[in-house]
Each structure stands twice: as structure tokens, then as C-alpha cells.
PQR file with spaces between the fields and no chain letter, atoms N, CA, C, O and H, PARSE charges and radii, in Angstrom:
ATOM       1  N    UNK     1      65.461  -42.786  133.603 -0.4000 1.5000
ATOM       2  CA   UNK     1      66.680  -42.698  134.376 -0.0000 2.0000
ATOM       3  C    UNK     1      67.887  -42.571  133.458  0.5500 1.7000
ATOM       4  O    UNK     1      68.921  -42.042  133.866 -0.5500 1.4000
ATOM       5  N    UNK     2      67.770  -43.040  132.245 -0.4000 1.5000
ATOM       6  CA   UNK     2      69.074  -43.053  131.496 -0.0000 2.0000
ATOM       7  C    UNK     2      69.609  -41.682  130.944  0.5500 1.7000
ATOM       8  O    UNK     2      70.765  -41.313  130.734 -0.5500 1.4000
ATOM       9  H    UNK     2      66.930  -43.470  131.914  0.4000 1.0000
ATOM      10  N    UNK     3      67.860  -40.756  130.697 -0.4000 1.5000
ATOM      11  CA   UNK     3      68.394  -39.419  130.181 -0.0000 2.0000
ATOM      12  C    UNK     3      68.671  -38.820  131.367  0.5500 1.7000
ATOM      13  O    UNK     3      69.306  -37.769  131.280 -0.5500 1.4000
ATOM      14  H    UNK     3      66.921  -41.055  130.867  0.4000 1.0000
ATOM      15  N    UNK     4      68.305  -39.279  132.687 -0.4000 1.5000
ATOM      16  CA   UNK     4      68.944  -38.681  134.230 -0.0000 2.0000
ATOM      17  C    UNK     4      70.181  -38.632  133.900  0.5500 1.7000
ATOM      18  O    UNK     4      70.783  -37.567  133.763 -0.5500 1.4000
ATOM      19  H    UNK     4      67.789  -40.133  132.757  0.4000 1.0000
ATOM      20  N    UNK     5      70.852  -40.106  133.687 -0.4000 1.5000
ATOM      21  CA   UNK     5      71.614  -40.300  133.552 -0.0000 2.0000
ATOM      22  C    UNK     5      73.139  -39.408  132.678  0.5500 1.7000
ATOM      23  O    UNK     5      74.217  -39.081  133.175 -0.5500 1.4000
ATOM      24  H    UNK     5      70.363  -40.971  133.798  0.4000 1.0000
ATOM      25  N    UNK     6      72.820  -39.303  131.793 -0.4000 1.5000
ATOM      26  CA   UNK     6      73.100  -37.971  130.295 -0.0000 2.0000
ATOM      27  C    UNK     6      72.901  -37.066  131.260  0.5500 1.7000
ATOM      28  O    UNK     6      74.017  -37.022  131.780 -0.5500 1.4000
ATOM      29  H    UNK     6      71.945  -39.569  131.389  0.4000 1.0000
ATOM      30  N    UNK     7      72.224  -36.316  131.845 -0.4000 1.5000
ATOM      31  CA   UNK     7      72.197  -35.161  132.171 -0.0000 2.0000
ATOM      32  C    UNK     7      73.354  -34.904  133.340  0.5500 1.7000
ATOM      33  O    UNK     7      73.677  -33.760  133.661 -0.5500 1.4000
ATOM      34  H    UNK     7      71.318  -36.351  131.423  0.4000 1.0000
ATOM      35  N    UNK     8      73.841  -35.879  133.835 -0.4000 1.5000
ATOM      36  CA   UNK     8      74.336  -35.834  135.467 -0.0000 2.0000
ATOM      37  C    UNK     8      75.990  -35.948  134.277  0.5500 1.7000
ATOM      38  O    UNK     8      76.932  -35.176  134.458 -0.5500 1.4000
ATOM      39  H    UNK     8      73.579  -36.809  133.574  0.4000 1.0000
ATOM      40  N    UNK     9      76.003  -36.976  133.216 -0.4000 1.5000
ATOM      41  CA   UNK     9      77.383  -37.123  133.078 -0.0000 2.0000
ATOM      42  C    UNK     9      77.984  -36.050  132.001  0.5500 1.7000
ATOM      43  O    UNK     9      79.209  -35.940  131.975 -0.5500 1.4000
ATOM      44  H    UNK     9      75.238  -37.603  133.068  0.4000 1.0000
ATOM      45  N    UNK    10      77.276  -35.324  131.194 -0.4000 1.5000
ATOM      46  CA   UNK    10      77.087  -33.387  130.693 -0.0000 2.0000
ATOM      47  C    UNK    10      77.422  -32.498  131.628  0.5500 1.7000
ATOM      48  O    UNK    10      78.097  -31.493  131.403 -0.5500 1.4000
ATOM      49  H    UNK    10      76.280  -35.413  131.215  0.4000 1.0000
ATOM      50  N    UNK    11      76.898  -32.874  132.885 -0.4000 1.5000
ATOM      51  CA   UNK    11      77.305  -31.608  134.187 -0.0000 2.0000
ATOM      52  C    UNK    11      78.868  -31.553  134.273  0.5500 1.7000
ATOM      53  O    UNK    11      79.628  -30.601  134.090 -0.5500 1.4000
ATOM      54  H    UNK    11      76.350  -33.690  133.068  0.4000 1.0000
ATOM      55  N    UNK    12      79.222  -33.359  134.734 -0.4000 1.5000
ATOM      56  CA   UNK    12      80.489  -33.146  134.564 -0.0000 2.0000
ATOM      57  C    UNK    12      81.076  -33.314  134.202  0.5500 1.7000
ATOM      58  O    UNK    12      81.829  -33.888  134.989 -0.5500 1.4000
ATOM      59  H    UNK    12      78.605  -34.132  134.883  0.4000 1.0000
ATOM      60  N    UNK    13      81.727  -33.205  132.772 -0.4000 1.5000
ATOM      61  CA   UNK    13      82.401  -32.903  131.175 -0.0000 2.0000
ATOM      62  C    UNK    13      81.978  -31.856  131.217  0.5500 1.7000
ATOM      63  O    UNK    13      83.092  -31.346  131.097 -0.5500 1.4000
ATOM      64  H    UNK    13      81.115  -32.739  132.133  0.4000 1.0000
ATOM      65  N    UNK    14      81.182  -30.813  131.298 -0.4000 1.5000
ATOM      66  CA   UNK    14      81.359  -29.604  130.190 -0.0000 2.0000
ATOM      67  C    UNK    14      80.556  -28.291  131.338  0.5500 1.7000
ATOM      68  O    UNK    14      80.268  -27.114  131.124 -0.5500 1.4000
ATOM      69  H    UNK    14      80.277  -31.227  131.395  0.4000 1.0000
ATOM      70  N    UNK    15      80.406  -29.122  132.502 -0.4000 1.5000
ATOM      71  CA   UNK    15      80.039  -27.713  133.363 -0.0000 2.0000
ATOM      72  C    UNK    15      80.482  -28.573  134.931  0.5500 1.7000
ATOM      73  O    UNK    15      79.629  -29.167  135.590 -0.5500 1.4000
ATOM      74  H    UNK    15      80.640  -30.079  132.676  0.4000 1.0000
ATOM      75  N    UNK    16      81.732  -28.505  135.279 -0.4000 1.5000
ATOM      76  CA   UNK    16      82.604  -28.504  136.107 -0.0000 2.0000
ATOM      77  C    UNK    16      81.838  -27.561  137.735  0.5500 1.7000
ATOM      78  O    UNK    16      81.574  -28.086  138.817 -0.5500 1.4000
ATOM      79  H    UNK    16      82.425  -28.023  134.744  0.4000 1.0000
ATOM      80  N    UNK    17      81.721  -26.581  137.469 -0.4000 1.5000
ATOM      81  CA   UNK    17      81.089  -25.575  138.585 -0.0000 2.0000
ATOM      82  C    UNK    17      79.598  -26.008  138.954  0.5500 1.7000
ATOM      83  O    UNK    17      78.987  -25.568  139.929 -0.5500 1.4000
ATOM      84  H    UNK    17      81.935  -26.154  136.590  0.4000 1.0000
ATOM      85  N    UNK    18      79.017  -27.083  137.887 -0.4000 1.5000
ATOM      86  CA   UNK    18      77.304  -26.963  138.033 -0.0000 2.0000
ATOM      87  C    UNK    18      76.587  -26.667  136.950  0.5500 1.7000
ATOM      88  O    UNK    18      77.049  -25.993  136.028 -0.5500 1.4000
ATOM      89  H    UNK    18      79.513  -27.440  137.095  0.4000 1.0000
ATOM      90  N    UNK    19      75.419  -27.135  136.967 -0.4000 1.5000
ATOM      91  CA   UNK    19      74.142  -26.901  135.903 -0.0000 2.0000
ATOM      92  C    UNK    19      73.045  -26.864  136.445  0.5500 1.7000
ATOM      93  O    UNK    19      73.006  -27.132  137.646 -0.5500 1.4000
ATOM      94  H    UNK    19      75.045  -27.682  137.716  0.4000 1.0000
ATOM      95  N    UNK    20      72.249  -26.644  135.989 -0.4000 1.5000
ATOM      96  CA   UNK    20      70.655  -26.601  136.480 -0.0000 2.0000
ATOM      97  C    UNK    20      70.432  -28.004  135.229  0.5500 1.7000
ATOM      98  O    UNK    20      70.703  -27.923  134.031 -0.5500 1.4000
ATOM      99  H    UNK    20      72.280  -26.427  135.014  0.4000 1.0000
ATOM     100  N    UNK    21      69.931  -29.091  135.879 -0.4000 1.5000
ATOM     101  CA   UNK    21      69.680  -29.932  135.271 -0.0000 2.0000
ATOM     102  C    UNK    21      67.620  -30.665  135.290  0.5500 1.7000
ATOM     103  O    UNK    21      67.131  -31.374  136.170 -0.5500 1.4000
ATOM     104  H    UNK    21      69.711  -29.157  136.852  0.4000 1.0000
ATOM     105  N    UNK    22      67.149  -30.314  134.445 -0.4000 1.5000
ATOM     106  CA   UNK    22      65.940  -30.685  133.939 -0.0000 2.0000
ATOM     107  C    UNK    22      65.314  -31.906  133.428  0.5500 1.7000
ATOM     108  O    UNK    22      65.609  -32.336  132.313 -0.5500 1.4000
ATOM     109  H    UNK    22      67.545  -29.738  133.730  0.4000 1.0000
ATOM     110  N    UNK    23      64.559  -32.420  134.103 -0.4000 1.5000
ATOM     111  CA   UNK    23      63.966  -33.897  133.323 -0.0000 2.0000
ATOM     112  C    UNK    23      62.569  -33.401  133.034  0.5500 1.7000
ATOM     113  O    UNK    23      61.763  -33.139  133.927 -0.5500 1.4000
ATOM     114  H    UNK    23      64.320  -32.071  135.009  0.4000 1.0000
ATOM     115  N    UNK    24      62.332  -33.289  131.800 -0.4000 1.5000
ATOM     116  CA   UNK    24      61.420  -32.754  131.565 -0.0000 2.0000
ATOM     117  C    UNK    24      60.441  -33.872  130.617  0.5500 1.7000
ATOM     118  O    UNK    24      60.784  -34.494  129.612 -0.5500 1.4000
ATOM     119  H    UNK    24      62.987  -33.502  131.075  0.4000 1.0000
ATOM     120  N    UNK    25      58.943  -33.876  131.419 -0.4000 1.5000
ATOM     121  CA   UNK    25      58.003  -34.845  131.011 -0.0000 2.0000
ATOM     122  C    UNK    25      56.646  -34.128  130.308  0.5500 1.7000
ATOM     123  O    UNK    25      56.437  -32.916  130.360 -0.5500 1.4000
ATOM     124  H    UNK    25      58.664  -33.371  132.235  0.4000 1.0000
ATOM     125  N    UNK    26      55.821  -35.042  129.683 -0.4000 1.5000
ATOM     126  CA   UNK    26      54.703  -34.770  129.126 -0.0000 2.0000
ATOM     127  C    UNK    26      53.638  -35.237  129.933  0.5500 1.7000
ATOM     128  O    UNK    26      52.545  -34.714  129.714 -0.5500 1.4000
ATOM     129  H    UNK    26      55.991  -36.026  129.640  0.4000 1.0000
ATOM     130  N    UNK    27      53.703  -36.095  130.807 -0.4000 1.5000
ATOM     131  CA   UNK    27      52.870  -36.626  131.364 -0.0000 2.0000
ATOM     132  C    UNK    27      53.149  -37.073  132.720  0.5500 1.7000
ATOM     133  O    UNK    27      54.015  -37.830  133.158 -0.5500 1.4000
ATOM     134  H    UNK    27      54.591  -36.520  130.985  0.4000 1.0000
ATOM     135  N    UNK    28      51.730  -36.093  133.566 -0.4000 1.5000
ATOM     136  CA   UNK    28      51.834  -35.847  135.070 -0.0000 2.0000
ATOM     137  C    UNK    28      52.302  -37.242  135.832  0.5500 1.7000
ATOM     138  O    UNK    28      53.306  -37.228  136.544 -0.5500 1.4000
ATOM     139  H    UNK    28      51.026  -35.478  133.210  0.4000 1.0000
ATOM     140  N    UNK    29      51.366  -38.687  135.607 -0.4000 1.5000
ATOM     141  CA   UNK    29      51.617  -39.832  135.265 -0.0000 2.0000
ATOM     142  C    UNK    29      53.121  -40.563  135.472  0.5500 1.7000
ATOM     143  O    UNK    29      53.740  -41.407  136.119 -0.5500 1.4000
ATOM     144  H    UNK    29      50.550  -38.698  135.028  0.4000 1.0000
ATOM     145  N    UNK    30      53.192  -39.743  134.595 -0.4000 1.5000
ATOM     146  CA   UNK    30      55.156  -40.636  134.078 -0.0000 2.0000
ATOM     147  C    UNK    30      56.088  -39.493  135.242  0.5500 1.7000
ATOM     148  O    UNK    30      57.059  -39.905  135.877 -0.5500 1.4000
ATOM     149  H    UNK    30      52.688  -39.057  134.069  0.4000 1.0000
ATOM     150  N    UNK    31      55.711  -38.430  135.320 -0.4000 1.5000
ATOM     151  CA   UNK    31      56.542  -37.589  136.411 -0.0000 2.0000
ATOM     152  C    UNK    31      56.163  -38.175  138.104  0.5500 1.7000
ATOM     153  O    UNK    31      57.014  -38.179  138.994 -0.5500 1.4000
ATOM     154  H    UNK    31      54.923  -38.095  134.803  0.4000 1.0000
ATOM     155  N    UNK    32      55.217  -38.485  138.232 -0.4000 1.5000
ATOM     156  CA   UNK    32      54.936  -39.370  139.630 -0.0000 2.0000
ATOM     157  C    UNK    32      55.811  -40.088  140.112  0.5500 1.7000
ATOM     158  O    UNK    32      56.186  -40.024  141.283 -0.5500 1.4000
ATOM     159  H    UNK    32      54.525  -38.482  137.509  0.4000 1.0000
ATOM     160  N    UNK    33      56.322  -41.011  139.086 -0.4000 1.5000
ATOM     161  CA   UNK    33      57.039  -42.052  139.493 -0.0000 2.0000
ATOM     162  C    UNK    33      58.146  -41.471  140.106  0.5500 1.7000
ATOM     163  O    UNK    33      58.619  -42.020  141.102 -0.5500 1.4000
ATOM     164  H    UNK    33      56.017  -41.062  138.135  0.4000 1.0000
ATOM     165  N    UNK    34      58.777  -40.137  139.535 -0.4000 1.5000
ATOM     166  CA   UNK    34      59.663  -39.640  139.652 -0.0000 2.0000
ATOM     167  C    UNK    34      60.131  -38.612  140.682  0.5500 1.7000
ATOM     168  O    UNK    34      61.219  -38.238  141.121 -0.5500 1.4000
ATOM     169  H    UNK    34      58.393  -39.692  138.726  0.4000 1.0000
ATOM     170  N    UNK    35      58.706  -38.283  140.902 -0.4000 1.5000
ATOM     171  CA   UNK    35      58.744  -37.501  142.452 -0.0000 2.0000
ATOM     172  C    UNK    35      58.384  -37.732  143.740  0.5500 1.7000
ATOM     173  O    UNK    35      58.352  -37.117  144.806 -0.5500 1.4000
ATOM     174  H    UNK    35      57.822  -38.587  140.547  0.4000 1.0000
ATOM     175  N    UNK    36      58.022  -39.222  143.152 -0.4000 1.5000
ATOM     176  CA   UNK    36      57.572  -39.884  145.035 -0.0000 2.0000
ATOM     177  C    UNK    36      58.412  -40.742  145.697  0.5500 1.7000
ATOM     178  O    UNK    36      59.490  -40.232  146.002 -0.5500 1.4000
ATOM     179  H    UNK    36      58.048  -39.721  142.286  0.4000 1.0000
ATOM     180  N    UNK    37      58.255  -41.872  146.010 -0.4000 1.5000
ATOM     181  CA   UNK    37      59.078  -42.153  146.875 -0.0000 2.0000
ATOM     182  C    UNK    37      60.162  -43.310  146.956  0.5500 1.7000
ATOM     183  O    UNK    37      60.908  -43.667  147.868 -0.5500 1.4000
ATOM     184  H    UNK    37      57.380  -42.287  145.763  0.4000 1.0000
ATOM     185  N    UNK    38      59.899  -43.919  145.198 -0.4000 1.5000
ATOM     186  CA   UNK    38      60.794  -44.609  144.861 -0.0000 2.0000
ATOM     187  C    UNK    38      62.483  -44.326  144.919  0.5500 1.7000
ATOM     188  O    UNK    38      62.946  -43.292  145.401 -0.5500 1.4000
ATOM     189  H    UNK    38      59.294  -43.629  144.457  0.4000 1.0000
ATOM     190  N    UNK    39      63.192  -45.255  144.433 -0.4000 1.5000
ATOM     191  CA   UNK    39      64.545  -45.158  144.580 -0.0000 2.0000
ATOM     192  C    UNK    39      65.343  -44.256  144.191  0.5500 1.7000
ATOM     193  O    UNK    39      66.233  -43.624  144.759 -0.5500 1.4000
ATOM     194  H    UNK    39      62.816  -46.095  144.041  0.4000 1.0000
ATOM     195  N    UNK    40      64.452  -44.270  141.960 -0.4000 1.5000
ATOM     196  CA   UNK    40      64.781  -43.113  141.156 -0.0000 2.0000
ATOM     197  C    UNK    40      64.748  -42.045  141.383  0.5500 1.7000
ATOM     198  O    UNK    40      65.588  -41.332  140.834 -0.5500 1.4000
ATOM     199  H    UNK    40      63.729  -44.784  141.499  0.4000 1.0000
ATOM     200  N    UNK    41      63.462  -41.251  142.574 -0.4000 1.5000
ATOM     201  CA   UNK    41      62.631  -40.677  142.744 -0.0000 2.0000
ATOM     202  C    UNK    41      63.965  -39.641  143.825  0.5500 1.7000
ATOM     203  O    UNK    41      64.052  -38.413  143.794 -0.5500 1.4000
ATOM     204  H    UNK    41      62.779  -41.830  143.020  0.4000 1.0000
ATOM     205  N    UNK    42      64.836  -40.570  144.672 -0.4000 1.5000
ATOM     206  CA   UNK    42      65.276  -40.204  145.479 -0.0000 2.0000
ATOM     207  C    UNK    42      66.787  -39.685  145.234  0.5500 1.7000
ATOM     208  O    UNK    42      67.483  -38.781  145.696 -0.5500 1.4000
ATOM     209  H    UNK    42      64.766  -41.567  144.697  0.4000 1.0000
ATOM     210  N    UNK    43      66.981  -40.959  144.043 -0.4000 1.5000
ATOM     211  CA   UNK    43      68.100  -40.341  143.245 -0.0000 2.0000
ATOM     212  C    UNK    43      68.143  -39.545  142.832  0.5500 1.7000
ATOM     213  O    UNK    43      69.194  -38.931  143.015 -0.5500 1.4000
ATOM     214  H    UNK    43      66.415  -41.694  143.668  0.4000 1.0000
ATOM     215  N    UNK    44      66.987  -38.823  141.868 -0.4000 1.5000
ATOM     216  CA   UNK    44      66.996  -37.510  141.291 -0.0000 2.0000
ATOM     217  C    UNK    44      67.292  -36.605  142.595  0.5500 1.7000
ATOM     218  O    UNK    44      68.178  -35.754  142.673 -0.5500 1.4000
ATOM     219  H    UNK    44      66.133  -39.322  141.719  0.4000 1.0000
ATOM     220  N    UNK    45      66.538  -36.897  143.419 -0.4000 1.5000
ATOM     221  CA   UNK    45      66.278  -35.263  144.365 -0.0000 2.0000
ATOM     222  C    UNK    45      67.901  -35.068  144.879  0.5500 1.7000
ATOM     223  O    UNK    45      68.429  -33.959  144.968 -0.5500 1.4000
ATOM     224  H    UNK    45      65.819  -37.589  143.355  0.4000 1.0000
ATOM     225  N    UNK    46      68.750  -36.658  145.272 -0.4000 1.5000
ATOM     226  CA   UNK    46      69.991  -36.625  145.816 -0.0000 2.0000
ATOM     227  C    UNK    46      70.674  -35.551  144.545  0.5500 1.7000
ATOM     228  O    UNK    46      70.350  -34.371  144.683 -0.5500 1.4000
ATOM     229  H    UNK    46      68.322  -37.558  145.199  0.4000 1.0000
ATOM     230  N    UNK    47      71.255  -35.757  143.772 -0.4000 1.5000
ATOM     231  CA   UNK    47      71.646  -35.449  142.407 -0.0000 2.0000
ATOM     232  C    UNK    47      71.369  -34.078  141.746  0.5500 1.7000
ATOM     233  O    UNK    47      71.935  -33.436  140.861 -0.5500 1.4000
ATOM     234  H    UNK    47      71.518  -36.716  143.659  0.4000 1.0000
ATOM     235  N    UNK    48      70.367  -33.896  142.457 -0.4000 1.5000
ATOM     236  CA   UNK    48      69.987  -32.370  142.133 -0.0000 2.0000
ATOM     237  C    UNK    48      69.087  -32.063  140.299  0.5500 1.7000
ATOM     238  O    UNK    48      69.181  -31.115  139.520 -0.5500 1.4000
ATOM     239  H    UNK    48      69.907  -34.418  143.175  0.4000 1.0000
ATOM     240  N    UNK    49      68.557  -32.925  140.251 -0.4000 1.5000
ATOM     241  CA   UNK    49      68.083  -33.134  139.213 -0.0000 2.0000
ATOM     242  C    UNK    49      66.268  -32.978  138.874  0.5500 1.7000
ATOM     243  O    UNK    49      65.601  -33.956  138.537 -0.5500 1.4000
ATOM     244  H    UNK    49      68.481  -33.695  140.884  0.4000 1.0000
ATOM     245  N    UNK    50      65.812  -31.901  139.002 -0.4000 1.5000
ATOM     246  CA   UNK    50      64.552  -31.276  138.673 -0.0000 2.0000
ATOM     247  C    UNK    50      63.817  -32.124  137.571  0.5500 1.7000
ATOM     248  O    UNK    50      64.329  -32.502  136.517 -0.5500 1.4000
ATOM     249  H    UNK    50      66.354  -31.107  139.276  0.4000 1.0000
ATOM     250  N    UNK    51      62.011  -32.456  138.164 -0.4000 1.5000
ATOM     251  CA   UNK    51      61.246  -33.339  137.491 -0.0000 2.0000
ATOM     252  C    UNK    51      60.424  -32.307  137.039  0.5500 1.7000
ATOM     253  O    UNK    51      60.125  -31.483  137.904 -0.5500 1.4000
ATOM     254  H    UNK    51      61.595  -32.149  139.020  0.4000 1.0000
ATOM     255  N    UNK    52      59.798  -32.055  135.472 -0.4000 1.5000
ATOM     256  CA   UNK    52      58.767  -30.995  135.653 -0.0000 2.0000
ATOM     257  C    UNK    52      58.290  -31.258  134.124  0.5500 1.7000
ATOM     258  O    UNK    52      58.927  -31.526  133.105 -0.5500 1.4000
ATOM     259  H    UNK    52      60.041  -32.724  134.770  0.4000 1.0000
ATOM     260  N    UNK    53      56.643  -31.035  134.433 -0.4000 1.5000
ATOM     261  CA   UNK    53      55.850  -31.624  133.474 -0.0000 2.0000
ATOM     262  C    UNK    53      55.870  -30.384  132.652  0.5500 1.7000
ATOM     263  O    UNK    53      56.090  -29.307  133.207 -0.5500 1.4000
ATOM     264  H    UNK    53      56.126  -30.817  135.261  0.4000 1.0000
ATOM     265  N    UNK    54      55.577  -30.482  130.891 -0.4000 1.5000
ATOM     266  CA   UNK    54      55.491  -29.880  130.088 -0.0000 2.0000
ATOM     267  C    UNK    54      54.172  -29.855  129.651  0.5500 1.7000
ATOM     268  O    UNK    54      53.922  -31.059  129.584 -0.5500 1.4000
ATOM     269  H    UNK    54      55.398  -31.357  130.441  0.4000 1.0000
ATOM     270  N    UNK    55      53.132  -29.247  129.299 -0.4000 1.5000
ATOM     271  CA   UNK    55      52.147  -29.394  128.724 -0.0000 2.0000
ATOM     272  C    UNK    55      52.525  -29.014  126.970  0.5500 1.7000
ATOM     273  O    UNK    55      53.081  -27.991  126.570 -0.5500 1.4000
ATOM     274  H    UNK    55      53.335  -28.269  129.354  0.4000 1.0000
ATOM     275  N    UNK    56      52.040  -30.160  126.142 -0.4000 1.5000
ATOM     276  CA   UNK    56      51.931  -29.624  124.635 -0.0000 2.0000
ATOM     277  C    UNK    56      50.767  -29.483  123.839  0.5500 1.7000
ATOM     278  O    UNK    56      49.904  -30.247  124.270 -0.5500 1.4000
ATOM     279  H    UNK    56      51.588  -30.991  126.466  0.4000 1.0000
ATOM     280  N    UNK    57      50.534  -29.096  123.259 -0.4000 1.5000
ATOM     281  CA   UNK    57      49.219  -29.474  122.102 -0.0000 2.0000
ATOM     282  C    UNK    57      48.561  -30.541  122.121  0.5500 1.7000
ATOM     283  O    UNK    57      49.329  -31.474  122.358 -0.5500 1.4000
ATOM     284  H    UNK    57      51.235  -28.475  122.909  0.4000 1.0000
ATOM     285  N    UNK    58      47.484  -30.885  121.986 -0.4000 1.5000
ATOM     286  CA   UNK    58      47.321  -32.166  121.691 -0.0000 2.0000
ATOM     287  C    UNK    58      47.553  -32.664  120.487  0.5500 1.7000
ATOM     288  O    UNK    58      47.684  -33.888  120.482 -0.5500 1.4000
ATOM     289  H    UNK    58      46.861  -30.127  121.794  0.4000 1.0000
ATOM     290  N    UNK    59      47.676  -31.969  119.158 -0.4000 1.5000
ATOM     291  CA   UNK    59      48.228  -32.677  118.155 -0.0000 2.0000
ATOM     292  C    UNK    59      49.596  -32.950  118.176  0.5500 1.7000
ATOM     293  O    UNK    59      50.010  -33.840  117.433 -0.5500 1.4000
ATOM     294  H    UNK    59      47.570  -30.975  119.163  0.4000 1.0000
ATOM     295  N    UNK    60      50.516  -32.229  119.027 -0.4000 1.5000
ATOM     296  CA   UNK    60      51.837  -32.692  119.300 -0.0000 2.0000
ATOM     297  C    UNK    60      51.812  -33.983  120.123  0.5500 1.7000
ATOM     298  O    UNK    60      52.425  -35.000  119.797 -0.5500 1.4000
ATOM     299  H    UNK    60      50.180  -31.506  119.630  0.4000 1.0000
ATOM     300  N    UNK    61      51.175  -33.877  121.038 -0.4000 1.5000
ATOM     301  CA   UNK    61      51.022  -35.223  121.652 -0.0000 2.0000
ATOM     302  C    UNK    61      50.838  -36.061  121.142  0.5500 1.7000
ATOM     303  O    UNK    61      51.688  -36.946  121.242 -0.5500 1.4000
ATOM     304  H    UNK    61      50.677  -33.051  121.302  0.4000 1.0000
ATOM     305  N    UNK    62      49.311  -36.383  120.051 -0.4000 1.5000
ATOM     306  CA   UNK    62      49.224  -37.582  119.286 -0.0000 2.0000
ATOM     307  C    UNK    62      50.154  -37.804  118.488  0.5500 1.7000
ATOM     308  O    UNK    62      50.399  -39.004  118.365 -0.5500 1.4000
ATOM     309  H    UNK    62      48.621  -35.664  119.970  0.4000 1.0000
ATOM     310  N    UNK    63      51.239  -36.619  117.448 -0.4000 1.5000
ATOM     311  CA   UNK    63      51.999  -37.490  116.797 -0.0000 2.0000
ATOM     312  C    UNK    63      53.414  -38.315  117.961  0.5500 1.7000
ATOM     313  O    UNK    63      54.213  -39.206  117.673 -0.5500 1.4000
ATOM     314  H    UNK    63      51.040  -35.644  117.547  0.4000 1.0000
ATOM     315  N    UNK    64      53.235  -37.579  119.215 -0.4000 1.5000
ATOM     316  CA   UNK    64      54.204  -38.406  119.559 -0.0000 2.0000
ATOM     317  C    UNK    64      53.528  -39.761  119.857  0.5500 1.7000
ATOM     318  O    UNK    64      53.936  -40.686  119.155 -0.5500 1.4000
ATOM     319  H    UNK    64      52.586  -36.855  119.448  0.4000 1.0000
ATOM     320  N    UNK    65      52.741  -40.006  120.603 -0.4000 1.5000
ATOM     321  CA   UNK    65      51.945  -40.870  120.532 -0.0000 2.0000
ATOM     322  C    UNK    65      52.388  -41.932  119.154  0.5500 1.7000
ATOM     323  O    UNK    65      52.699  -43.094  119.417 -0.5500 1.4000
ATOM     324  H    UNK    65      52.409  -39.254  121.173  0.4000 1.0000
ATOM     325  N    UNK    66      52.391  -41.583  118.098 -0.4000 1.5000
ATOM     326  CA   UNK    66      52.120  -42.263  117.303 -0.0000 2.0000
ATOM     327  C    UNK    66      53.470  -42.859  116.508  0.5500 1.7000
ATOM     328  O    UNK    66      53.576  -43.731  115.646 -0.5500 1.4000
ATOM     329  H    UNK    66      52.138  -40.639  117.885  0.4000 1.0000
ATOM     330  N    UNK    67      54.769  -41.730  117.392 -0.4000 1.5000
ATOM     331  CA   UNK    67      55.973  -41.925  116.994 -0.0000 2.0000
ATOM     332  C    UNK    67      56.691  -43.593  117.978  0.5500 1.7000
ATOM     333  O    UNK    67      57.447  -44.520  117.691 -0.5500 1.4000
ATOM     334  H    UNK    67      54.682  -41.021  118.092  0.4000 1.0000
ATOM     335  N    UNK    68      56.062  -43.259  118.913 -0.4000 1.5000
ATOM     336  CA   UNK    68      56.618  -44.078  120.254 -0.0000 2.0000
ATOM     337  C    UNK    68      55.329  -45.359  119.512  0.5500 1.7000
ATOM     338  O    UNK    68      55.361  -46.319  120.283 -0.5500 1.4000
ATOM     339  H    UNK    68      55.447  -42.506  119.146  0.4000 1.0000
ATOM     340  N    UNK    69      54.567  -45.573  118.662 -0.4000 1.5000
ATOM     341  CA   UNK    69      54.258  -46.739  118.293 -0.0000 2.0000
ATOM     342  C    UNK    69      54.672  -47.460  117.465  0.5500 1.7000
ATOM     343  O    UNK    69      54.407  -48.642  117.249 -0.5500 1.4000
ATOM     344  H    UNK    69      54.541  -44.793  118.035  0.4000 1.0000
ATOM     345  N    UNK    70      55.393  -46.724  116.927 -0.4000 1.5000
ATOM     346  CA   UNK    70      55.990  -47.090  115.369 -0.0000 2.0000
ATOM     347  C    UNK    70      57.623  -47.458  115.973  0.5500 1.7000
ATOM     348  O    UNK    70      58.300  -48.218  115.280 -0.5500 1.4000
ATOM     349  H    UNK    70      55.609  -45.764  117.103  0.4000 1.0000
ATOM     350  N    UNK    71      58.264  -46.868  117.352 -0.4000 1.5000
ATOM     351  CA   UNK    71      59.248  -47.448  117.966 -0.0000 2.0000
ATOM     352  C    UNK    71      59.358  -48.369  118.473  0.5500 1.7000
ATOM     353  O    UNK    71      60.511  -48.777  118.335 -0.5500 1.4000
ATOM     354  H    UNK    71      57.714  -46.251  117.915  0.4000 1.0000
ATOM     355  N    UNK    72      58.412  -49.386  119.383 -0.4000 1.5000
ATOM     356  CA   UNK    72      58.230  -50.057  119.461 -0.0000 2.0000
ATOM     357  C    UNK    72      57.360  -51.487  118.798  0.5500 1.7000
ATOM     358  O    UNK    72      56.859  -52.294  119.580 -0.5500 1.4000
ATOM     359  H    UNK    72      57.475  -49.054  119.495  0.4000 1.0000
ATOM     360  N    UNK    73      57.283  -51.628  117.664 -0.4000 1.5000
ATOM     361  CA   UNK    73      56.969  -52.492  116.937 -0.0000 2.0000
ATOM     362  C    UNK    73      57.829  -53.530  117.050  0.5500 1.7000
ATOM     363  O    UNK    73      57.669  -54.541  116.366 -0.5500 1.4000
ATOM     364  H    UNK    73      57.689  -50.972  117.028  0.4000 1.0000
């Protein structure tokens, strides 16, 4: 929600008329939350704010994987 967040307050500072605004995920999983029927879920759709999964490599994946472990330590 926070990079929702960034994306909604970019629209308006620096595109006044509108943006096409993207939340873009790696995992079908983590986009669920975001397109069903929760609060966030509803906020995005109010907001105009597009959920859509990315597929990467799987070696891109594991190093993220392995980045987001070393972030949370």
C-alpha cells in the first residue's frame, strides 16, 4: 500500500491531468490480496490504480529472494 501510496501522490505533483498508475507484483499470491475483496483491494480499484503480476526468471527471483533475506535480518 505504501508504493500505492507513491504512486497516487506522483499523479498529483507531476501529472495534474492523470496517469496510468501500475502496482506491479511477482507473485500471483501477493497480487490476491490486492484484487479481492479487502479494504486495500478496494482502495486500489477506487483510486484507479492497476494490480498486475510480472513473471521473471527464476534466477531473478531467487536473487530477490535472497535480497529480501538479507533485508530483513
Amino acid at each position: 500500500m505504501t508504493d500505492a501510496i507513491k504512486l497516487l501522490l506522483v499523479e498529483r505533483v507531476l501529472f495534474p491531468g492523470g496517469a496510468r498508475k501500475i502496482l506491479a507484483l511477482t507473485d500471483e499470491g501477493a497480487a490476491a490480496h490486492f484484487r479481492g475483496r479487502s479494504w486495500m483491494a478496494e482502495a486500489l480499484r477506487e483510486f484507479g490504480v492497476e494490480v498486475m503480476v510480472v513473471e521473471l526468471p527464476e534466477d531473478t527471483r531467487d536473487r530477490i529472494r535472497q535480497a529480501q533475506r538479507r533485508q530483513f535480518r
